[in-house]
C-alpha positions as CSV (number, residue, x, y, z in Angstrom):
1,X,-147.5,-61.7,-0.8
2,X,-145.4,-63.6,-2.6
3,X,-145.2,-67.6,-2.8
4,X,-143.2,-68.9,0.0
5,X,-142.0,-66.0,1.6
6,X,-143.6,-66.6,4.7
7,X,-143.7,-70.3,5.0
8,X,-145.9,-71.3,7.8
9,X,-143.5,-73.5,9.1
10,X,-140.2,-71.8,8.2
11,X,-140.5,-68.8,10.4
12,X,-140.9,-66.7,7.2
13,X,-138.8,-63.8,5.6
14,X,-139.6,-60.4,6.2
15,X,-141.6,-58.8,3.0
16,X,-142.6,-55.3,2.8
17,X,-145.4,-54.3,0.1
18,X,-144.5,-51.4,-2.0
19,X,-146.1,-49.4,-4.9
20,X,-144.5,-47.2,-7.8
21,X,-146.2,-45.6,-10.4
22,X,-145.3,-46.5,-14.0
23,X,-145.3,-43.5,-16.4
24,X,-147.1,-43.6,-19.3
25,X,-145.4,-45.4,-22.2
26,X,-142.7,-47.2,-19.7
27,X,-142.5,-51.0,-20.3
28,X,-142.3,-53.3,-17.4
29,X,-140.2,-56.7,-17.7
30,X,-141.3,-59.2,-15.5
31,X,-138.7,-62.7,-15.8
32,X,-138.0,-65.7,-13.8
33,X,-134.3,-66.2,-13.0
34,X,-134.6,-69.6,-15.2
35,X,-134.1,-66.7,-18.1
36,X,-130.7,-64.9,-16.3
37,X,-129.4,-68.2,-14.1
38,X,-126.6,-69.9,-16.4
39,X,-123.7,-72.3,-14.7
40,X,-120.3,-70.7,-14.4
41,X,-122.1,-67.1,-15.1
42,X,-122.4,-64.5,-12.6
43,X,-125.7,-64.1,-12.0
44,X,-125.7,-60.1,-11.6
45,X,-123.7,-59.6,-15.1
46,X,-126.6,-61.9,-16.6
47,X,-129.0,-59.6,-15.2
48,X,-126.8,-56.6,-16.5
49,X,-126.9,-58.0,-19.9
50,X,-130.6,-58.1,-19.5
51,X,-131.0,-54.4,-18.4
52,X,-128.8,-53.6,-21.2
53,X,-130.9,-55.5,-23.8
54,X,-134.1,-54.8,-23.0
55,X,-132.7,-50.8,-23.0
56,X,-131.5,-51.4,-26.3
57,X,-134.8,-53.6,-27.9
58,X,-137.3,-51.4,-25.6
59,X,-136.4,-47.7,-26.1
60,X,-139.1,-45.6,-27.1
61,X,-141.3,-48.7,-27.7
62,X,-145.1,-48.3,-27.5
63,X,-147.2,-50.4,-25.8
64,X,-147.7,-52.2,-29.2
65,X,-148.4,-56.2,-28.4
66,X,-146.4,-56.9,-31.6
67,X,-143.7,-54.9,-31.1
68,X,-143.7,-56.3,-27.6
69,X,-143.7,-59.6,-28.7
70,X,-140.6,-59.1,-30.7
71,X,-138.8,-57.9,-28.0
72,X,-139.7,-60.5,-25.6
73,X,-138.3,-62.6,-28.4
74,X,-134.7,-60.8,-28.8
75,X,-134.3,-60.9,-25.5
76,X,-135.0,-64.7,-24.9
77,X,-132.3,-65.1,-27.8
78,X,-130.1,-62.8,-26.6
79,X,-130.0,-64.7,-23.0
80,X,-130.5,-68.0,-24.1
81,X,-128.2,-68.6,-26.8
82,X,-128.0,-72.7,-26.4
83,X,-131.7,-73.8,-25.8
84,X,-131.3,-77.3,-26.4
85,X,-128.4,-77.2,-23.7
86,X,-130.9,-74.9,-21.0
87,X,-132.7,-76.8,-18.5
88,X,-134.7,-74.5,-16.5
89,X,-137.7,-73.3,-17.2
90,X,-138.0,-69.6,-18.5
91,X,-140.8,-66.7,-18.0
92,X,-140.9,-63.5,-19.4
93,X,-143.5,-61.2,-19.2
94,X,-143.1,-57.5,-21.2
95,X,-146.3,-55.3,-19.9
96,X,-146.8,-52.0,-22.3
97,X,-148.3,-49.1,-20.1
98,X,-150.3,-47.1,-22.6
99,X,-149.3,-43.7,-24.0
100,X,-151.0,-40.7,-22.4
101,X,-153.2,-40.7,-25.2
102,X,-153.8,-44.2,-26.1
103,X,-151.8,-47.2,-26.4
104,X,-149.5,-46.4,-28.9
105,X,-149.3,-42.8,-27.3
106,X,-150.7,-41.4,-30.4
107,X,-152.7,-38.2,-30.1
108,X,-155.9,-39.3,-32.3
109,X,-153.9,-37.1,-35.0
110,X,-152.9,-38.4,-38.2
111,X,-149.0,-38.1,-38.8
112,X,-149.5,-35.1,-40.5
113,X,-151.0,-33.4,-37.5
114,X,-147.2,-33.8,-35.8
């Protein structure tokens, strides 16, 4: 269960556990709203832009930790444009599933073999 959702003393929130598969080769981008929250900004366009970047920087990425790392990095930039002017503090995680074959989804073939 998540932090604080069900403060003791609060009378808690109602939370409902749920599980979905990831398919093979999908990317899942984890953030803390520090990354999409920005003063005057509506919060859900932030999020859009998010969506919209990480489509752009993730498609068809392997589960590569370099490749992974890049993105992460693009999409810090890409959200964050004044750091020095940001005060709150920013998470992102970017979890590579592996391929069906591997984590790069390569078939143990060399390119050749394609």
């Amino acid at each position: 269960m998540p932090l604080g959702v069900n403060d003791p003393g609060g009378g808690g929130l109602p939370f409902e556990e749920t599980t979905v598969p990831l398919p093979p080769g999908s990317v899942l981008v984890l953030y803390t709203d520090g990354l999409v929250e920005q003063p005057g900004a509506d919060i859900e366009e932030r999020i859009d832009v998010l969506a919209r970047t990480a489509a752009v920087v993730l498609g068809g990425t392997r589960a590569d930790p370099e490749i992974l790392d890049r993105a992460a990095d693009r999409l810090i930039t890409s959200l964050i444009t004044a750091p020095a002017d940001h005060d709150d503090d920013v998470t992102l995680l970017l979890l590579g599933v592996p391929g069906r074959d591997g984590p790069d989804g390569a078939n143990g073939a060399g390119d050749a073999d394609r």
